[in-house]
C-alpha positions as CSV (number, residue, x, y, z in Angstrom):
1,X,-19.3,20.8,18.8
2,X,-20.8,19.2,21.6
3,X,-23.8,22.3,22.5
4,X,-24.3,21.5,18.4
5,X,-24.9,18.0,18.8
6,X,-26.9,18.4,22.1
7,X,-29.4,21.0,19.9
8,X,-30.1,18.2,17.2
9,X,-29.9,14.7,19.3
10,X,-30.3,13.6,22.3
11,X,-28.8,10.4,24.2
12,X,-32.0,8.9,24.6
13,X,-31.6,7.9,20.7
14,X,-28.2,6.1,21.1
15,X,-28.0,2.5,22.5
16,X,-29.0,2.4,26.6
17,X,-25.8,1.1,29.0
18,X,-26.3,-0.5,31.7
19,X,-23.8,1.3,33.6
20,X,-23.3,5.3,33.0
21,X,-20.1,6.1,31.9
22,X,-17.7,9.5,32.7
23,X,-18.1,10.5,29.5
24,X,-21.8,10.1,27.9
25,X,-21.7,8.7,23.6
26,X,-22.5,12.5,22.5
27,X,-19.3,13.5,24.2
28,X,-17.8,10.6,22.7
29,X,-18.7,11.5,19.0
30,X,-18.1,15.6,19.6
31,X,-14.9,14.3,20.7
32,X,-14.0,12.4,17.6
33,X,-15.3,15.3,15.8
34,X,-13.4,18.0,17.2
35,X,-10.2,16.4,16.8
36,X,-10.4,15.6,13.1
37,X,-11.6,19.4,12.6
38,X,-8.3,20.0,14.7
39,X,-6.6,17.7,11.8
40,X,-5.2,15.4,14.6
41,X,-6.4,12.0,13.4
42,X,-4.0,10.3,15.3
43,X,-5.8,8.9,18.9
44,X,-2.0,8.9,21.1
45,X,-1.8,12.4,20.0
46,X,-4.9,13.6,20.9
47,X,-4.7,11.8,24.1
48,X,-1.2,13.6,24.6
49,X,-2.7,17.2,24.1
50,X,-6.5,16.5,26.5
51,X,-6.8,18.3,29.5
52,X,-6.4,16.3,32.4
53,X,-10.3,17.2,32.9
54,X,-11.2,14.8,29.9
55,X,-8.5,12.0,29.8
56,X,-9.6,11.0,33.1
57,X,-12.9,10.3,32.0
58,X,-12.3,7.9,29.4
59,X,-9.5,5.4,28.3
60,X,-8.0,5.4,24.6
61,X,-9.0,2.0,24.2
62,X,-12.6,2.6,25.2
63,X,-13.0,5.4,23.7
64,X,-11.5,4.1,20.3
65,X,-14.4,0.6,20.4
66,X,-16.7,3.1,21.8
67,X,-16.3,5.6,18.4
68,X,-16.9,2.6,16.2
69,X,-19.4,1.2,18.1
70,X,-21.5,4.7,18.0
71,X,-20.9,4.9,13.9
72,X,-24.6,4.3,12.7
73,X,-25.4,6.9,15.2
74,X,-23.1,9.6,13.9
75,X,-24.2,8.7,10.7
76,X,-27.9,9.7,11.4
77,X,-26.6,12.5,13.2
78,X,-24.9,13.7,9.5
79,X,-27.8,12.8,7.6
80,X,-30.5,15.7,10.2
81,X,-27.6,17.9,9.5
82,X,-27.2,17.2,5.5
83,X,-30.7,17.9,5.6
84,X,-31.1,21.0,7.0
85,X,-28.8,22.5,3.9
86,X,-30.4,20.1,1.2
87,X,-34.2,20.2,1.9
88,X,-35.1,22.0,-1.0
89,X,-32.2,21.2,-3.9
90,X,-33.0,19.8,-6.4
91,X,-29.3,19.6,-8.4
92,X,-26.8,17.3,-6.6
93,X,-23.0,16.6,-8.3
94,X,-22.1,12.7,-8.3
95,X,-18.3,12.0,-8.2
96,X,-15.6,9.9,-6.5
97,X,-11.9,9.8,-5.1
98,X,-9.1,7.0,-4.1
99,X,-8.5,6.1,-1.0
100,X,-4.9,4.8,-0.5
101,X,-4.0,2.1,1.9
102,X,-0.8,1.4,1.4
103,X,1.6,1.6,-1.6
104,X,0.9,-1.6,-4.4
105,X,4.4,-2.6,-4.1
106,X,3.7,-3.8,-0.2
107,X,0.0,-4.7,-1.3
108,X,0.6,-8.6,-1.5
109,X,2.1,-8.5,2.5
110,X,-0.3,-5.9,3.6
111,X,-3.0,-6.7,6.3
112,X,-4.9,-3.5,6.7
113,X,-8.6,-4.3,6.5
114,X,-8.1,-8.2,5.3
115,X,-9.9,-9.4,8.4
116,X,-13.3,-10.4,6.2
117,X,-13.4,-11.0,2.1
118,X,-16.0,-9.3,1.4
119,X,-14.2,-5.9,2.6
120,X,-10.9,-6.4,2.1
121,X,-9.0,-2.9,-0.9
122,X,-8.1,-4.4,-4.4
123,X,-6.2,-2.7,-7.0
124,X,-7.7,0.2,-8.9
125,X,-7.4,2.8,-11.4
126,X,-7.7,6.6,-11.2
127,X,-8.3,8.3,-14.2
128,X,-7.6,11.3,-13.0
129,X,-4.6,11.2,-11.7
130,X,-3.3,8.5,-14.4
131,X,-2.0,6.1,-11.6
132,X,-3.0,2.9,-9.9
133,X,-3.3,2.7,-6.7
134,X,-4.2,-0.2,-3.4
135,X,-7.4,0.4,-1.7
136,X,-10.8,2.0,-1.9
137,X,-13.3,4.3,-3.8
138,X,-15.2,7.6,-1.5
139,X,-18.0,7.6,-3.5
140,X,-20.0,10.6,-2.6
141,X,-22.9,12.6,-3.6
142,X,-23.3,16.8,-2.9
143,X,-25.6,19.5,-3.3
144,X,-24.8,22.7,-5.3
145,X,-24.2,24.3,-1.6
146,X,-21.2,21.8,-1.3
147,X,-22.8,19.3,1.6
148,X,-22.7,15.9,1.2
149,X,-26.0,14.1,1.0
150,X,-24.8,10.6,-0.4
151,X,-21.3,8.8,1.0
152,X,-20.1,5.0,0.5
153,X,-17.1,3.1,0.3
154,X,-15.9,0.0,-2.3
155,X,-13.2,-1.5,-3.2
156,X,-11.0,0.4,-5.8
157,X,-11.6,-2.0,-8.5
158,X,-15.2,-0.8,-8.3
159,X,-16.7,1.0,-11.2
160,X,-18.1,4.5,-10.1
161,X,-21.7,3.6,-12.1
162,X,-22.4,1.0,-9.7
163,X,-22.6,3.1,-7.3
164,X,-25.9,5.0,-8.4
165,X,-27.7,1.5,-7.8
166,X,-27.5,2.9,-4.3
167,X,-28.5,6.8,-5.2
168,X,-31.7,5.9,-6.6
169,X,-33.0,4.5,-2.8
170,X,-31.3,7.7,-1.5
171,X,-32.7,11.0,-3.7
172,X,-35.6,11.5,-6.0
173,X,-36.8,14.1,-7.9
174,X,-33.4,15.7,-9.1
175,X,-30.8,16.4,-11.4
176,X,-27.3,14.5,-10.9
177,X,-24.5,15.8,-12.6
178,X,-21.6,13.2,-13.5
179,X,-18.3,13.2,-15.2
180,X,-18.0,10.8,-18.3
181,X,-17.1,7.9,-15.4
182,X,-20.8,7.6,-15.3
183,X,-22.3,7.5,-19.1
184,X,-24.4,5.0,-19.2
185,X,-27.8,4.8,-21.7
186,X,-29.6,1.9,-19.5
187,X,-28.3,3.8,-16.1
188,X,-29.6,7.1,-17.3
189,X,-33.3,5.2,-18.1
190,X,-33.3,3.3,-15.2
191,X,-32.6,6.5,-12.9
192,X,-35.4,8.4,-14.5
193,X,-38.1,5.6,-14.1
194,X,-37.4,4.6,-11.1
195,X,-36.9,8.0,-9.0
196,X,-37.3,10.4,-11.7
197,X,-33.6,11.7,-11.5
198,X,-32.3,13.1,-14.6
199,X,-28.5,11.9,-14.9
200,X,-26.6,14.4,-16.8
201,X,-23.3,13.4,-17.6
202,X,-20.9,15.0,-20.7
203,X,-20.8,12.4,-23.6
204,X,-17.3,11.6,-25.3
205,X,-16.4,13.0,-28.8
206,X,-16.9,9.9,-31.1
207,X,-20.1,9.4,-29.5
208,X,-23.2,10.0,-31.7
209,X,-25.3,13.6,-31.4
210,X,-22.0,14.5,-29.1
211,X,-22.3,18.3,-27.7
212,X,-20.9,20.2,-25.0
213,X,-22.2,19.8,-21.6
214,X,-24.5,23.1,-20.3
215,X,-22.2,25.4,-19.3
216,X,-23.1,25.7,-15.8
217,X,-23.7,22.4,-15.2
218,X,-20.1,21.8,-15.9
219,X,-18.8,24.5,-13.8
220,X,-21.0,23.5,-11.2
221,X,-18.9,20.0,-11.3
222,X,-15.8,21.7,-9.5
223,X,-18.5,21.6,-6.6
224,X,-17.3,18.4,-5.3
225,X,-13.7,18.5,-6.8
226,X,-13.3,21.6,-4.0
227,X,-14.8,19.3,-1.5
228,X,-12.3,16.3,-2.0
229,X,-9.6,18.8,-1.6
230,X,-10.7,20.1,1.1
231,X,-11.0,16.7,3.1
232,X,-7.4,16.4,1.7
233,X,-6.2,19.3,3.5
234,X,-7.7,19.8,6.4
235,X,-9.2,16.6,7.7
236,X,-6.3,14.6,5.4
237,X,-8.6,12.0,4.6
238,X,-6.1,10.5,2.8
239,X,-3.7,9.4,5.5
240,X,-4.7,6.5,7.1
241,X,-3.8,4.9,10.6
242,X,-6.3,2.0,10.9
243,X,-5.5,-1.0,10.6
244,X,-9.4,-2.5,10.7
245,X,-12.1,-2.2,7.7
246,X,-14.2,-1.3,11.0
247,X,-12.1,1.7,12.1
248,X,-11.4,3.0,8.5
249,X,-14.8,3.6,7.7
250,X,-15.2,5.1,10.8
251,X,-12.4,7.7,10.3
252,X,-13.9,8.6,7.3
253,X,-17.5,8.9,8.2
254,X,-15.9,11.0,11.7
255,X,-14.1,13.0,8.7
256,X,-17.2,14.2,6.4
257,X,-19.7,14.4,9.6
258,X,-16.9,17.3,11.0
259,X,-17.0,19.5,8.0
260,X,-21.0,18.9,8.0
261,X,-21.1,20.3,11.4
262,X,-18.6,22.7,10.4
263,X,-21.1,24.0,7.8
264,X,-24.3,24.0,10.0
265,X,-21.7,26.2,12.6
266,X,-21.4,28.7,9.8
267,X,-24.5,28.7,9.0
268,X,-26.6,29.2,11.8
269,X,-24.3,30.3,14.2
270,X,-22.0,32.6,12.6
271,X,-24.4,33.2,9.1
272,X,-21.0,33.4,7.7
273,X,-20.0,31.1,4.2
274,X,-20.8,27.7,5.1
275,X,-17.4,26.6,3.8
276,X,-15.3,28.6,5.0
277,X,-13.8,25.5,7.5
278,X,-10.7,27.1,8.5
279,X,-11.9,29.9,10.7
280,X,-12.2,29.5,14.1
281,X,-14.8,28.2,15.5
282,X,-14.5,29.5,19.2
């Protein structure tokens, strides 16, 4: 992870200290990456299973303010990565998952990530699953390669169309596939003039002119449901220990920036499937 991230960035581009530390911020973030490939997303028990070599270099504590302190960094550091794989698509799959914080039953005692308003889980719906749940939306956006480009974070009570307000800043000059969630008339226009992305989303069956979806546009879909299972899995991106809007985010940024390393391993390294993420990597 860490010869990876030392190809791509440097520590020139991440925030000067006045005093240098044991363990630089690139070690830091391959740190945080390796152990969520290693599905331990628990800090005390990756502290409990470092070398001695490593522990001595940095506290839990510091190394848990330092991890969200270095977030926008790891974010720009997914972003060179995404990329490298996305460069030339020009088809990219739109869809979404919930985020559980706690059952809805303790949701009126619960304090997880209540410290501001503004950020604070509501009640949702998942269509899907037919349930309702407490706490957020992944919204994410991924190529036909299976990398995500696009990632953000709302509230569950969010609708999944507002989210391509902030899609049309981020690609251009593409198709977006969607799931009936996002059938909109005015979204679809307002994609298309502004970026010149074509939304294509299936339409429902008392709509009027209603026809199948292209065929391999809607197998093309189970793109990103693969994805979410995956983070499910193996980075169990549904299991949450935070207790700060701060440090949830950053678990799940931490979370999709490992597999996207994971992929550019395979890739270039390996030139093996990029998503086959439970081979070895050593």
């Amino acid at each position: 992870m860490l010869e990876v991230l030392r190809k791509i960035s440097t520590d020139r581009q991440l925030p000067v200290q006045r005093r240098r530390p044991m363990m630089s911020d690139l070690e830091v973030i391959s740190l945080g990456l390796t152990a969520e490939y290693m599905s331990i997303d628990s800090e005390n028990d990756l502290f409990r299973k470092l070398p001695s070599c490593l522990a001595c270099k940095i506290d839990r504590t510091v190394y848990n303010r330092r991890k969200r302190r270095l977030m926008p960094y790891q974010n720009t550091i997914r972003l060179k990565l995404a990329e490298s794989f996305n460069n030339s698509e020009d088809i990219f799959i739109v869809d979404s998952m919930p985020l559980e914080i706690c059952k809805i039953a303790r949701s009126s005692r619960s304090k997880i990530c209540k410290e501001e308003l503004y950020s604070g889980p509501a009640k949702g719906y998942c269509a899907s699953q037919k349930t309702y749940y407490y706490g957020y939306k992944l919204h994410a956006v991924c190529s036909l390669k299976g990398v995500f480009q696009a990632i953000d974070l709302t509230p569950a009570n969010v609708h999944d169309i507002h989210f391509l307000d902030d899609v049309r800043h981020q690609l251009s000059d593409c198709t977006l596939l969607g799931d009936k969630g996002y059938l909109s008339a005015a979204v679809q226009l307002n994609l298309f003039e502004y970026a010149n992305i074509r939304l294509d989303t299936p339409k429902r069956s008392n709509q009027k002119g209603c026809k199948p979806q292209f065929s391999l546009f809607r197998k093309s879909r189970k793109r990103i449901e693969t994805l979410f299972s995956q983070m499910c899995d193996q980075f169990m991106v549904r299991r949450n220990y935070a207790k700060s809007f701060d440090g949830f985010r950053t678990r799940i940024l931490t979370k999709i920036t490992a597999m996207t390393v994971i992929q550019y391993i395979n890739k270039n390294i390996f030139n093996r499937n990029i998503n086959n993420l439970k081979i070895s990597i050593i």
